[in-house]
N, CA, C and O atoms as a GROMACS GRO file, in nm:
protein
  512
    1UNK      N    1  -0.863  -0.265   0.402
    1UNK     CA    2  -0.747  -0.222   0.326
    1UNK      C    3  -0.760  -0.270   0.182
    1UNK      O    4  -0.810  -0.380   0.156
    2UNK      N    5  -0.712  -0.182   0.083
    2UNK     CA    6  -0.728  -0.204  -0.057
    2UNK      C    7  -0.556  -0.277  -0.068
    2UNK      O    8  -0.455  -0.232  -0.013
    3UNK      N    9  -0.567  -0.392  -0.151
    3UNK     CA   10  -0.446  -0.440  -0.193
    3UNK      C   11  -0.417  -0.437  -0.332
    3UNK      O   12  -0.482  -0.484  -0.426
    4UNK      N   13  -0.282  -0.359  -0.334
    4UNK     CA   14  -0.294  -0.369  -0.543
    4UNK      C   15  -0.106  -0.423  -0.534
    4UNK      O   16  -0.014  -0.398  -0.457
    5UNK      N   17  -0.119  -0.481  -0.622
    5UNK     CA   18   0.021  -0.561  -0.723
    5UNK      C   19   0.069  -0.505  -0.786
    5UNK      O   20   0.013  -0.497  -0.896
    6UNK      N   21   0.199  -0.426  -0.771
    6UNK     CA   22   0.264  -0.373  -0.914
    6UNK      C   23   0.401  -0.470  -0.952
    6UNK      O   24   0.473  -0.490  -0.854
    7UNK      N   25   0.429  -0.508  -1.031
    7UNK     CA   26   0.493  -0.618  -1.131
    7UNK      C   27   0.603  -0.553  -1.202
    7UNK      O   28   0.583  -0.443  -1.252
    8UNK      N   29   0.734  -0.617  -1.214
    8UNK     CA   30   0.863  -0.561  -1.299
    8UNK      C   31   0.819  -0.654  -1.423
    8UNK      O   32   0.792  -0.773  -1.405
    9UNK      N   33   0.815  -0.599  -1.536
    9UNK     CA   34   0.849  -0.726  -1.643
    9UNK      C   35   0.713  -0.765  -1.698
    9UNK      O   36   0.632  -0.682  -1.739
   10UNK      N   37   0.696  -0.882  -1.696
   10UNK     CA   38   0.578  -0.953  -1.750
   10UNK      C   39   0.591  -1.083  -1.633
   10UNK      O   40   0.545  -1.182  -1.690
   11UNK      N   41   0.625  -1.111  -1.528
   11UNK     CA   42   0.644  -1.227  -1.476
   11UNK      C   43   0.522  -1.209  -1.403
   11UNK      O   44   0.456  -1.105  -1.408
   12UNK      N   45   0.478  -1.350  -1.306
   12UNK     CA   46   0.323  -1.353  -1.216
   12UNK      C   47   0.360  -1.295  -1.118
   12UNK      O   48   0.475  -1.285  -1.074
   13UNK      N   49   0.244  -1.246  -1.068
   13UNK     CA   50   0.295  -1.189  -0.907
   13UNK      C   51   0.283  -1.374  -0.814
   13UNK      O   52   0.215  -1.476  -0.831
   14UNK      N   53   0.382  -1.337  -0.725
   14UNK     CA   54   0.412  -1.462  -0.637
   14UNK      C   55   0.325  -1.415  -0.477
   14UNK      O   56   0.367  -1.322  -0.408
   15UNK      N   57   0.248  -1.467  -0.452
   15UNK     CA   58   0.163  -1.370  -0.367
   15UNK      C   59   0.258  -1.457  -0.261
   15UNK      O   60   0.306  -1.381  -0.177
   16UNK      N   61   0.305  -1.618  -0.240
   16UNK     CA   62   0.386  -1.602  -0.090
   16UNK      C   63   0.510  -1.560  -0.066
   16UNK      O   64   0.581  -1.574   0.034
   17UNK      N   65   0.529  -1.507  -0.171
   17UNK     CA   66   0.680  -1.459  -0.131
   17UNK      C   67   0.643  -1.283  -0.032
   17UNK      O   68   0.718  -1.231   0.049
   18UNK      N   69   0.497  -1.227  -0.081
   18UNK     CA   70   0.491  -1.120   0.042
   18UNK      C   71   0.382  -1.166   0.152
   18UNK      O   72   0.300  -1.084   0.192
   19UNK      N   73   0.382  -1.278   0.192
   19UNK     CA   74   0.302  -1.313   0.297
   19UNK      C   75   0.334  -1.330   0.443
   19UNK      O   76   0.266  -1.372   0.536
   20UNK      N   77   0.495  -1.271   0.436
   20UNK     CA   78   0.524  -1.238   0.582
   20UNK      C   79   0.531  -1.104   0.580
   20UNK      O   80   0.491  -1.042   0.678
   21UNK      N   81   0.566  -1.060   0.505
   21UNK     CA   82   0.550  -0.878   0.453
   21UNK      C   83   0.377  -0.874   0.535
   21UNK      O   84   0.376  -0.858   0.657
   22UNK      N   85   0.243  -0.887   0.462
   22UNK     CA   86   0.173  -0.847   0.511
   22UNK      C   87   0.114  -0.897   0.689
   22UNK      O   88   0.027  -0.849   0.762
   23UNK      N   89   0.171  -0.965   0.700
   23UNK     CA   90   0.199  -1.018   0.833
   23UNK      C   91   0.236  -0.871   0.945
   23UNK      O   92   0.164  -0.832   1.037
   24UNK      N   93   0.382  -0.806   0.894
   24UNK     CA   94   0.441  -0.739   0.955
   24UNK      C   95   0.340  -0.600   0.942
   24UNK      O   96   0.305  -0.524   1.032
   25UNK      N   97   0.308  -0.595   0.794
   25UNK     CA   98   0.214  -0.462   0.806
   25UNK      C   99   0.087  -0.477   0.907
   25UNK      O  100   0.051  -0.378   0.972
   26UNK      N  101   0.041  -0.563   0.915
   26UNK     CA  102  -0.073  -0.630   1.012
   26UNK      C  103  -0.039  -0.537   1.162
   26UNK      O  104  -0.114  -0.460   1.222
   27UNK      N  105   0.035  -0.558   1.178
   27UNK     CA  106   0.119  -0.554   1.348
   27UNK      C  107   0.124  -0.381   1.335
   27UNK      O  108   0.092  -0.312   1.431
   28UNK      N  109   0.162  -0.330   1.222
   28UNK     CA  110   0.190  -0.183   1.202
   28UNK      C  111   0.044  -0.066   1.222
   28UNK      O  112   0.027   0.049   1.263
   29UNK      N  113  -0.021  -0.152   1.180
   29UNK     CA  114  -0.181  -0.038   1.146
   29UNK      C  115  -0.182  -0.004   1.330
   29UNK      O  116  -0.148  -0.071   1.428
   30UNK      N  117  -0.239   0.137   1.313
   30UNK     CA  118  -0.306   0.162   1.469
   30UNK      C  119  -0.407   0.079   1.514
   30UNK      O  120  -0.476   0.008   1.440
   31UNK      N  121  -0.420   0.089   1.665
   31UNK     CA  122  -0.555   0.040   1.735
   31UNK      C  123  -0.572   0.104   1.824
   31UNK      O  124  -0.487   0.117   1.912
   32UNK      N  125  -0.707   0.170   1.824
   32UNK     CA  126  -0.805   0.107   1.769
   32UNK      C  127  -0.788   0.146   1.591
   32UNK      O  128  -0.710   0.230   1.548
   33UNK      N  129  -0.862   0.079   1.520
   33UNK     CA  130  -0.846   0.118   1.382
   33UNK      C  131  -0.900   0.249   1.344
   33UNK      O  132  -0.843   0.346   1.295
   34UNK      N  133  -1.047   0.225   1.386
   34UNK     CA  134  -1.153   0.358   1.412
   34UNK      C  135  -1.104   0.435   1.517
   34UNK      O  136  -1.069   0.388   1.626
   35UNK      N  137  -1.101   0.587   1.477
   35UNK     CA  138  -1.106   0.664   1.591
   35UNK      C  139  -1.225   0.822   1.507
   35UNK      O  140  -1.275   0.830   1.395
   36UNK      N  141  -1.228   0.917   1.624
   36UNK     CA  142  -1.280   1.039   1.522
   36UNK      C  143  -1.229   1.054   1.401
   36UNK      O  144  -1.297   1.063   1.300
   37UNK      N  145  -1.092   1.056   1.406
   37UNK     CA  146  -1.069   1.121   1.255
   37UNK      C  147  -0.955   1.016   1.192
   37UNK      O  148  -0.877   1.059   1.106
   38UNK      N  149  -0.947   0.879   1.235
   38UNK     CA  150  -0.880   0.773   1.134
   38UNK      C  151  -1.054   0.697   1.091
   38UNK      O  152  -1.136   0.648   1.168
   39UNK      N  153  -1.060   0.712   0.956
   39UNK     CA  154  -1.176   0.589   0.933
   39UNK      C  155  -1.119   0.497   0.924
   39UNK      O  156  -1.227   0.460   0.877
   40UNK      N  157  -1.042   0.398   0.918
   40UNK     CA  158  -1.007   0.326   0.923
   40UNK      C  159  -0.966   0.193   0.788
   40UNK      O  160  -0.927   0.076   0.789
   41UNK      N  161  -1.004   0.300   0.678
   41UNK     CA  162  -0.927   0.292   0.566
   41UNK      C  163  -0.763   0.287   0.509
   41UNK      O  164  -0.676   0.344   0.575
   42UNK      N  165  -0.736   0.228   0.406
   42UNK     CA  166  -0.576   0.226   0.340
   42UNK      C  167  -0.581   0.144   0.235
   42UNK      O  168  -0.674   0.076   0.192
   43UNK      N  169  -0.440   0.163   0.189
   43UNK     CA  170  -0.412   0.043   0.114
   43UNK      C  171  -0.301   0.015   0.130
   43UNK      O  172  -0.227   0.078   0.205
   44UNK      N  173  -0.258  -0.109   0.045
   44UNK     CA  174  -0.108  -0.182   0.055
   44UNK      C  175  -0.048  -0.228  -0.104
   44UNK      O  176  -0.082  -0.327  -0.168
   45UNK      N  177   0.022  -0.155  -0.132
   45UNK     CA  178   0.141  -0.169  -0.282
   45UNK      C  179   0.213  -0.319  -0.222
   45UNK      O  180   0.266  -0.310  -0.111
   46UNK      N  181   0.217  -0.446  -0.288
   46UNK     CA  182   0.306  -0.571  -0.255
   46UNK      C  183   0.355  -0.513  -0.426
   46UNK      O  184   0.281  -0.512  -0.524
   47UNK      N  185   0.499  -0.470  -0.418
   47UNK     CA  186   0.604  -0.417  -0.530
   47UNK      C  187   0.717  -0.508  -0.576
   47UNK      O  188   0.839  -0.508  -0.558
   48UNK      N  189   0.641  -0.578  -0.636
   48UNK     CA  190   0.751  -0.725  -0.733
   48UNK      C  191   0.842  -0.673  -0.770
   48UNK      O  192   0.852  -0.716  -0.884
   49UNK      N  193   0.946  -0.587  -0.751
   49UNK     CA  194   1.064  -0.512  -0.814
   49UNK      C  195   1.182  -0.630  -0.928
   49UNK      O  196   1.173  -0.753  -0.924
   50UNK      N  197   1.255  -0.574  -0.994
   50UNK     CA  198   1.358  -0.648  -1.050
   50UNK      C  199   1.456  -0.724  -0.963
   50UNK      O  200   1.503  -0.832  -0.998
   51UNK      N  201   1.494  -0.646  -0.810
   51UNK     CA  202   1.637  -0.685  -0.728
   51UNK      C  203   1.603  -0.666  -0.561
   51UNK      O  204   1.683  -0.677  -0.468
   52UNK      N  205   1.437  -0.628  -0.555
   52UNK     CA  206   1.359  -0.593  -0.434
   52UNK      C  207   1.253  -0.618  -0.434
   52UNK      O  208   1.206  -0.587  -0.543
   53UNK      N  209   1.145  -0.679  -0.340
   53UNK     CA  210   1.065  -0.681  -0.312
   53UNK      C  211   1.006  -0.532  -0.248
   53UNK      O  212   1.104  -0.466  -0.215
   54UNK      N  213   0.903  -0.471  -0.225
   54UNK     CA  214   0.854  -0.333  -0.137
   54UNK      C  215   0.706  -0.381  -0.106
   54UNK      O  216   0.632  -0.390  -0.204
   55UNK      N  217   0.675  -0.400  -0.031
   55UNK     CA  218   0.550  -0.365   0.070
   55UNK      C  219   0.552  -0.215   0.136
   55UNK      O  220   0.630  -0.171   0.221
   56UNK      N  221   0.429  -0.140   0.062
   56UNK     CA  222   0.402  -0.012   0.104
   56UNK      C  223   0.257  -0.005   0.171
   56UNK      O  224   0.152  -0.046   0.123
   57UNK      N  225   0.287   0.079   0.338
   57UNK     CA  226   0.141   0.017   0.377
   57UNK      C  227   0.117   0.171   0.388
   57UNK      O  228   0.204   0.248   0.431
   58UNK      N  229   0.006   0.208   0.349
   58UNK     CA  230  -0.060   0.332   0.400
   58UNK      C  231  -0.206   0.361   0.441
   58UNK      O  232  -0.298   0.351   0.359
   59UNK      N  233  -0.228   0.406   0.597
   59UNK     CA  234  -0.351   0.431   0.590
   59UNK      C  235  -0.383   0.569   0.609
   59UNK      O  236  -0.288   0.645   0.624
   60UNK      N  237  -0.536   0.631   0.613
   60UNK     CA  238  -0.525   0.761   0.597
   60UNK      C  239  -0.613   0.779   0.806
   60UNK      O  240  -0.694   0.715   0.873
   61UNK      N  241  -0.524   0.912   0.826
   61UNK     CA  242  -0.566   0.918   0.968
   61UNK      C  243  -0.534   1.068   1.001
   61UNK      O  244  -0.450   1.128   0.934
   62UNK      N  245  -0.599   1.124   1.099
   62UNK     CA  246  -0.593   1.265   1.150
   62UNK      C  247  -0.644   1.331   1.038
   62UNK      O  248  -0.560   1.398   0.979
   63UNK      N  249  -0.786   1.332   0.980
   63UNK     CA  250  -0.869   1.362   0.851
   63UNK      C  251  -0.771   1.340   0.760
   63UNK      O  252  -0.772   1.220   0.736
   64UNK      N  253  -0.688   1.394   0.698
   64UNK     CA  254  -0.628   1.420   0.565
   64UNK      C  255  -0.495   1.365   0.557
   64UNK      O  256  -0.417   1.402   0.469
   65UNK      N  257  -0.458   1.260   0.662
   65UNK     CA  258  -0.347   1.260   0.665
   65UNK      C  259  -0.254   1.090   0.618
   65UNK      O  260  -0.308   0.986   0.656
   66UNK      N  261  -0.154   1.084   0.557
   66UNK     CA  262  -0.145   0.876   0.490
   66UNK      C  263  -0.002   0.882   0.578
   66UNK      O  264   0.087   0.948   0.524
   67UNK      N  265   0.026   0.828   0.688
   67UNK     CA  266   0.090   0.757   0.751
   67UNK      C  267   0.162   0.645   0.667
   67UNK      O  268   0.100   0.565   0.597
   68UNK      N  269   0.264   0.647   0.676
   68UNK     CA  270   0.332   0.501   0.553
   68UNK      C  271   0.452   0.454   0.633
   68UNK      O  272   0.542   0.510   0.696
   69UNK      N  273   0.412   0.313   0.602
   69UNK     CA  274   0.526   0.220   0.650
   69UNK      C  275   0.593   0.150   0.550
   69UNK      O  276   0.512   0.084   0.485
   70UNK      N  277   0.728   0.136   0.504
   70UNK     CA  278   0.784   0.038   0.378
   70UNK      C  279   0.834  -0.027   0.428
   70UNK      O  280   0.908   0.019   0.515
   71UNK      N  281   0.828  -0.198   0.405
   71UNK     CA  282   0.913  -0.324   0.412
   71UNK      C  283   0.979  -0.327   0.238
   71UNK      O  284   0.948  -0.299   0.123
   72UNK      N  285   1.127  -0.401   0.350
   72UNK     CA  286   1.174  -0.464   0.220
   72UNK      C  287   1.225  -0.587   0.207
   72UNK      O  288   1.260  -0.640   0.313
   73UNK      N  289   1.244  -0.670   0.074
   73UNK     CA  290   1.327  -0.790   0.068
   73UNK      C  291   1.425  -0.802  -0.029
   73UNK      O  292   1.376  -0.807  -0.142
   74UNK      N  293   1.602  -0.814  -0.025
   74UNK     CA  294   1.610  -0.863  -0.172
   74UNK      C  295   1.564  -0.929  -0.206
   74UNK      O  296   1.449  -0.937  -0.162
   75UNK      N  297   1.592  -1.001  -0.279
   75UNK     CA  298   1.569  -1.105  -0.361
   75UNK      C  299   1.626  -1.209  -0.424
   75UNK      O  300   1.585  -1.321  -0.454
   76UNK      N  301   1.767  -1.128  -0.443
   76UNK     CA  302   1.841  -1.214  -0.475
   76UNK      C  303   1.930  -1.343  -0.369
   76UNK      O  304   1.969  -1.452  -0.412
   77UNK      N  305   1.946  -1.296  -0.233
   77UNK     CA  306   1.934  -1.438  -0.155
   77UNK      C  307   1.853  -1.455  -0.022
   77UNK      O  308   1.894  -1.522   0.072
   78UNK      N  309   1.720  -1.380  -0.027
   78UNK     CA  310   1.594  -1.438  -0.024
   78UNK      C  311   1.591  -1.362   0.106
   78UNK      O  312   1.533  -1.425   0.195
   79UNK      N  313   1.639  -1.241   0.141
   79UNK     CA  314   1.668  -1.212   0.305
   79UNK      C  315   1.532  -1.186   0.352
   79UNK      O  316   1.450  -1.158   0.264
   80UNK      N  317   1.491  -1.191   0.478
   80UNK     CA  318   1.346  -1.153   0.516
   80UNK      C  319   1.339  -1.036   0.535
   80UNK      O  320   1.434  -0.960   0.552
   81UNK      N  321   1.172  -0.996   0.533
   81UNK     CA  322   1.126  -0.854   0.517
   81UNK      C  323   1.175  -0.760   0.664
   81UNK      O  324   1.151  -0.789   0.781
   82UNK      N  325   1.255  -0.631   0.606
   82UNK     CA  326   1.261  -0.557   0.696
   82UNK      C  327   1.218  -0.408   0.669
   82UNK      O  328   1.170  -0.374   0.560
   83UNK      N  329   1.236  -0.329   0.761
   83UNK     CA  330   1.160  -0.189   0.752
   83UNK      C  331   1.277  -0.159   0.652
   83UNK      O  332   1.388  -0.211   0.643
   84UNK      N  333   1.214  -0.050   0.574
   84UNK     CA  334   1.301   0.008   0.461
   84UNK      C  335   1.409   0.100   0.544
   84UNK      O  336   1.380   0.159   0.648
   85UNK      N  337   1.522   0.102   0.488
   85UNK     CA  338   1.638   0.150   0.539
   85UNK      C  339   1.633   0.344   0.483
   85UNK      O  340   1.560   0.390   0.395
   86UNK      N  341   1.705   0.401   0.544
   86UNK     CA  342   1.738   0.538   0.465
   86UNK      C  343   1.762   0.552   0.326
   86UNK      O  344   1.866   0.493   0.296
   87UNK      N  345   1.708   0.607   0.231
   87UNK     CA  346   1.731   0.546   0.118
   87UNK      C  347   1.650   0.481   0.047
   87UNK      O  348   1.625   0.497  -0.072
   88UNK      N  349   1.608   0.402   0.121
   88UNK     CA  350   1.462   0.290   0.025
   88UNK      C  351   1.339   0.371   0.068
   88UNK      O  352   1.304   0.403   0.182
   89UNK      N  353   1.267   0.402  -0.082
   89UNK     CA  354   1.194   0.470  -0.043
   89UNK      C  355   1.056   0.397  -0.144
   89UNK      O  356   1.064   0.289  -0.203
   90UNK      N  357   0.949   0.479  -0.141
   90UNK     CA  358   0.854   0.503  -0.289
   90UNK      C  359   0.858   0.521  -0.442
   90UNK      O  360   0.860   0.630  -0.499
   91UNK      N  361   0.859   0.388  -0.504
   91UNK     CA  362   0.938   0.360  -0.632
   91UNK      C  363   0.854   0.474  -0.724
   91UNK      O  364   0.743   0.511  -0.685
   92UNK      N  365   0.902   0.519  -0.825
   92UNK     CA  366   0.814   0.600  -0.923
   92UNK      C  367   0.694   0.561  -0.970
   92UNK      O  368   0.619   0.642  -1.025
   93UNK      N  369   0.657   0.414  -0.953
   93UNK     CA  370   0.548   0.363  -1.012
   93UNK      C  371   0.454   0.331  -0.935
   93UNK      O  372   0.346   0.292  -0.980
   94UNK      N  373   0.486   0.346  -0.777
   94UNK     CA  374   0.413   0.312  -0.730
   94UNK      C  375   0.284   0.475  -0.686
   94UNK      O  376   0.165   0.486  -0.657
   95UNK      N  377   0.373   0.546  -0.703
   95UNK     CA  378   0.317   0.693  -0.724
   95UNK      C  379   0.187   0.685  -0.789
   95UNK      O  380   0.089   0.711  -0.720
   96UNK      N  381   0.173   0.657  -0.895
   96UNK     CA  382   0.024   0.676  -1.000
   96UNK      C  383  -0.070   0.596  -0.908
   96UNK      O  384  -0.189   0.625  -0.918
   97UNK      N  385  -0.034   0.495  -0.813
   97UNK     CA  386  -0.130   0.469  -0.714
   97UNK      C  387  -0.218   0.538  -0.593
   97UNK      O  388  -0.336   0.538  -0.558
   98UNK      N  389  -0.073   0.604  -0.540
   98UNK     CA  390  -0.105   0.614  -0.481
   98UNK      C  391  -0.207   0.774  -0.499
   98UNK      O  392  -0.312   0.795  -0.437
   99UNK      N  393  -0.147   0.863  -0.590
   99UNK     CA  394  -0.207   0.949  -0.650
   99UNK      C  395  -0.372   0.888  -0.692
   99UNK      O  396  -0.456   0.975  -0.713
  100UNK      N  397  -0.402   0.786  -0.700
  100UNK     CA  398  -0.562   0.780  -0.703
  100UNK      C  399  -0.616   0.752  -0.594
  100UNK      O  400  -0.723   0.801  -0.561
  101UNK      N  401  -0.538   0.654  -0.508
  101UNK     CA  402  -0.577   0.687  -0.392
  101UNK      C  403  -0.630   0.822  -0.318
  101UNK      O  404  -0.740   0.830  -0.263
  102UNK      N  405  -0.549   0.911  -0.323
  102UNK     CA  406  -0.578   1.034  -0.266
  102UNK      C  407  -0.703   1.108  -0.326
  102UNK      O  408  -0.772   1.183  -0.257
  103UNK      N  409  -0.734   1.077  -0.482
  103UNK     CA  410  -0.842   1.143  -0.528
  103UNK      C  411  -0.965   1.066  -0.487
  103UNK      O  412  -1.073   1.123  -0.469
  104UNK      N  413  -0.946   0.917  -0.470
  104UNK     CA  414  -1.042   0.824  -0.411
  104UNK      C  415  -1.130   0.883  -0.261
  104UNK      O  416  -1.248   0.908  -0.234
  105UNK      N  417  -0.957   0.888  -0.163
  105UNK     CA  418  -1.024   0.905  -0.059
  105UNK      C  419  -1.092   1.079  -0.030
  105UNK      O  420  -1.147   1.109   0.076
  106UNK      N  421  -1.073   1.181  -0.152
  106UNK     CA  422  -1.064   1.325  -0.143
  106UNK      C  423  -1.229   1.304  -0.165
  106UNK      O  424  -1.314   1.364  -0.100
  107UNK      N  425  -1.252   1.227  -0.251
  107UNK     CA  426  -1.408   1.261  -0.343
  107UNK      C  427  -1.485   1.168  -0.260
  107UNK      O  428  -1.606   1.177  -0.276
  108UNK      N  429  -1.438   1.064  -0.160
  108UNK     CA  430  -1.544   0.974  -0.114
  108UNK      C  431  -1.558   1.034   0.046
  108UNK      O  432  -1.648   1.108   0.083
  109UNK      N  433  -1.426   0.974   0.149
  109UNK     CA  434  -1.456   0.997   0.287
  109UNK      C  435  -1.459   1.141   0.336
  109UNK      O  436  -1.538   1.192   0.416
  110UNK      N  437  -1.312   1.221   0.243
  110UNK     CA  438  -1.343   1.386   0.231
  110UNK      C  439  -1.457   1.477   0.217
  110UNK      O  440  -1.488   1.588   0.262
  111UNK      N  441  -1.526   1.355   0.109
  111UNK     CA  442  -1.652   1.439   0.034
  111UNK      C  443  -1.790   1.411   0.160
  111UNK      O  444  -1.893   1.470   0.125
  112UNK      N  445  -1.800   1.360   0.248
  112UNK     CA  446  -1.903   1.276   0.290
  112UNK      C  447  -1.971   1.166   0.242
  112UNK      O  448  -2.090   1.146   0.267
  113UNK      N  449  -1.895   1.085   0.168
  113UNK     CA  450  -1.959   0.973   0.096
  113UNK      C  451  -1.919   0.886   0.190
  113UNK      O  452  -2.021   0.830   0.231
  114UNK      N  453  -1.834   0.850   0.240
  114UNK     CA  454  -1.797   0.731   0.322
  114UNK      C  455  -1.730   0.627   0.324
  114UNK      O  456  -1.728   0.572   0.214
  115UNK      N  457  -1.672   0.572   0.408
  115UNK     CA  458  -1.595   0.449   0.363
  115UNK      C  459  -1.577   0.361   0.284
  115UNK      O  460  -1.469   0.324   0.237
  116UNK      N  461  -1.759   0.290   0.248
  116UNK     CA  462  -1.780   0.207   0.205
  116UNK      C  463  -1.764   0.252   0.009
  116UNK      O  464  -1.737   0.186  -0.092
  117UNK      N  465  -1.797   0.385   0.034
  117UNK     CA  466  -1.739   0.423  -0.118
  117UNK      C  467  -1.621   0.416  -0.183
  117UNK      O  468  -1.593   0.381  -0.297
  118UNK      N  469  -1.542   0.465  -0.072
  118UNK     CA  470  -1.398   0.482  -0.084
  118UNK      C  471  -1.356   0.317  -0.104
  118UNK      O  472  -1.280   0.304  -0.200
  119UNK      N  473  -1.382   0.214  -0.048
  119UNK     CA  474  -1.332   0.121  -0.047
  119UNK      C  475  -1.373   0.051  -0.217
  119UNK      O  476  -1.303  -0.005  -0.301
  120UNK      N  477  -1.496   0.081  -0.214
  120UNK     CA  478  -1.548   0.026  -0.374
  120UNK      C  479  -1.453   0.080  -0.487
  120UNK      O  480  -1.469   0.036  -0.600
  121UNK      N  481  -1.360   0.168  -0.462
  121UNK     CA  482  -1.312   0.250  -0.613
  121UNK      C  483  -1.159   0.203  -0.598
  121UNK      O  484  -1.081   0.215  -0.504
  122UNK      N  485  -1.142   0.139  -0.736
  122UNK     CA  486  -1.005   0.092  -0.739
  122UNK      C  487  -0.928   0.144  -0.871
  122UNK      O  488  -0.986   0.180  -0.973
  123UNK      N  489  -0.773   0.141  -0.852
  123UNK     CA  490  -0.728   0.165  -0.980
  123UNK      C  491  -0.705   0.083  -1.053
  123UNK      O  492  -0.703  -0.035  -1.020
  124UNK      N  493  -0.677   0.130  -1.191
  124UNK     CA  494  -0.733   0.007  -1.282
  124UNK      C  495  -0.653   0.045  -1.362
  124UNK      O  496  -0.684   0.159  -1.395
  125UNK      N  497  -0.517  -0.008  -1.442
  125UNK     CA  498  -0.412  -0.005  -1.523
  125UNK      C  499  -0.456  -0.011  -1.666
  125UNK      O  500  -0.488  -0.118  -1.718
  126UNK      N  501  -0.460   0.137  -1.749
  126UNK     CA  502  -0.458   0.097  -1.863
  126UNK      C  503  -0.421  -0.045  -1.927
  126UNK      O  504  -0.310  -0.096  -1.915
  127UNK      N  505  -0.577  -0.131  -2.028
  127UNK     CA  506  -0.467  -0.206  -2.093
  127UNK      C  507  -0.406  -0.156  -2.188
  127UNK      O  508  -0.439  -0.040  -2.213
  128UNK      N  509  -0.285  -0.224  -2.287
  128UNK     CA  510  -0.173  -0.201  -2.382
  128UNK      C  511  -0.236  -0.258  -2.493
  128UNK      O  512  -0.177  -0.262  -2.602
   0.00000   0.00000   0.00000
């Protein structure tokens, strides 16, 4: 699984504040991981929000297909991670991710290149 950080603000990412988050995504992925048509690829958005935490897990399975699970946390009095409610969804920013993702996995495991390609190619945030 590819892991990327998206950040509100300028503050650090706090990597234990989502370390029961990826815990729960852990428990979520299928098994077996490998099958014919899951390679057994994904990634995971940990989404530092302003008033939310978001853990977005997605892997790709049934050839062409991204299965997604969202956790959430406020933040403001510290509640633990739960599945996203009706409503909580895929923040706008986390989109431009996942949108390379898809060209990642279109041109590598789509293309016959393979996992190990797909896994090498990451997105990479304009700097300012």
């Amino acid at each position: 699984m590819k892991v990327y950080e998206i950040l509100y603000g300028y503050q650090e990412f706090d990597q234990f504040a989502f370390d029961e988050a990826l815990k729960l995504c852990a428990n979520e992925l299928p098994n077996p991981a490998v099958t014919e048509t899951r390679p057994g690829v994904g990634f995971i958005l940990s989404h530092q929000g302003r008033g939310w935490h978001y853990v977005v897990l997605c892997w790709w399975d049934n050839e062409n297909e991204l299965p997604t699970k969202i956790f959430v946390r406020k933040i403001a009095n510290s509640e633990r991670w739960k599945p996203a409610a009706v409503g909580q969804a895929i923040c706008v920013w986390d989109l431009e991710v996942i949108w390379f993702e898809r060209n990642a996995y279109i041109n590598t495991v789509m293309a016959g290149e393979g996992v190990d390609e797909y896994l090498s190619r990451h997105f990479m945030q304009p700097q300012k």
